[in-house]
Structure formats: structure tokens, C-alpha cells
C-alpha positions as CSV (number, residue, x, y, z in Angstrom):
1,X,13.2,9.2,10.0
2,X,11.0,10.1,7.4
3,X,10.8,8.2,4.4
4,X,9.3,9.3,0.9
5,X,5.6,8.7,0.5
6,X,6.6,6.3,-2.5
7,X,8.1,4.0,-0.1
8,X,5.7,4.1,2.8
9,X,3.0,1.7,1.3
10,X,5.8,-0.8,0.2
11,X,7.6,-0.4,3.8
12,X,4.3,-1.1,5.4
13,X,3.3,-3.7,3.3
14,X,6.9,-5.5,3.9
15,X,6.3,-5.2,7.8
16,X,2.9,-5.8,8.3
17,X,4.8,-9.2,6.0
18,X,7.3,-10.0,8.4
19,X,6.3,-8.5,11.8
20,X,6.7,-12.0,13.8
21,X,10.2,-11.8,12.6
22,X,10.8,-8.1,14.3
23,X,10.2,-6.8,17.5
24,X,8.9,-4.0,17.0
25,X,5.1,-2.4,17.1
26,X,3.1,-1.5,14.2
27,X,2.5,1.9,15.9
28,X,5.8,2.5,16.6
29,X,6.1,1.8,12.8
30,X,3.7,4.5,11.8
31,X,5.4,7.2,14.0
32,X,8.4,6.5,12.9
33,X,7.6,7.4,9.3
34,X,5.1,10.0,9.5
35,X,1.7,8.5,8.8
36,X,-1.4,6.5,10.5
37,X,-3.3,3.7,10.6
38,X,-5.7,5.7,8.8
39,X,-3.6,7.1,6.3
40,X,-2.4,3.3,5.8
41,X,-6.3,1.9,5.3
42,X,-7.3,4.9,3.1
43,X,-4.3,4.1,0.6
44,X,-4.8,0.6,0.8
45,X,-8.3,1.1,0.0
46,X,-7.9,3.6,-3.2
47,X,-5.0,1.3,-4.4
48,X,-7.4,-1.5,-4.4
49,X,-9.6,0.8,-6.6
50,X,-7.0,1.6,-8.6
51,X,-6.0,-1.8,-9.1
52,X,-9.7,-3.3,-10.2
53,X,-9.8,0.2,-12.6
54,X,-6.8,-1.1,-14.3
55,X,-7.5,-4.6,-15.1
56,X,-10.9,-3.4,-16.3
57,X,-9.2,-1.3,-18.5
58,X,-6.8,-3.8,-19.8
59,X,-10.0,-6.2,-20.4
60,X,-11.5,-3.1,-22.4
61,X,-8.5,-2.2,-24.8
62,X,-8.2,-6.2,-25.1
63,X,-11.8,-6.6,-26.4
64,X,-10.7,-3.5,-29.1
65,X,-8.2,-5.0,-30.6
66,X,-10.1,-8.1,-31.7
């Protein structure tokens, strides 16, 4: 089973979440939809970036207005 890109992160993010819950193994998780633990950190990562860009920006266009 592959899923979409779109839902990886978010499928991840809901397992990594609830994994006591489960009994099933992060690896087994990766396989299963067609990425890796270093796909996983590298996206985490750059979302992180992405995150901090925005609020910047949000901060910037809030200080034009006034």
C-alpha cells in the first residue's frame, strides 16, 4: 500500500502519536508506505523551516500594516 505523499507526513506523525496503542513497528510502517527514516527526518526538518519562515512572515506583513 502506497499512500500519497500528502498523507505520509500526517500518517507518520499520527503513528509515531499512538504507537503504544498498536503493535506494529515503525519500520514496518515505513515499508509499508514507501519512504525512510531518512526521508521522514528530512521532511520533518524542512517543515520545521518552513514553519519558522512563515510566522516570520506573518510578523513582517503585521509590522506593514501599522
Amino acid at each position: 500500500m502506497i499512500l500519497k505523499k500528502k498523507l505520509q507526513p500526517l500518517t507518520i506523525d499520527w503513528f509515531l502519536t499512538n504507537k503504544e496503542k498498536l503493535k506494529y513497528s515503525v519500520n514496518k510502517l515505513y515499508k509499508e508506505i514507501g519512504t525512510s527514516k531518512e526521508a521522514v527526518s528530512q521532511y520533518t526538518k524542512r517543515q520545521k523551516v518552513f514553519e519558522y519562515n512563515v510566522r516570520n512572515l506573518i510578523v513582517e506583513a503585521e509590522e506593514l500594516r501599522k
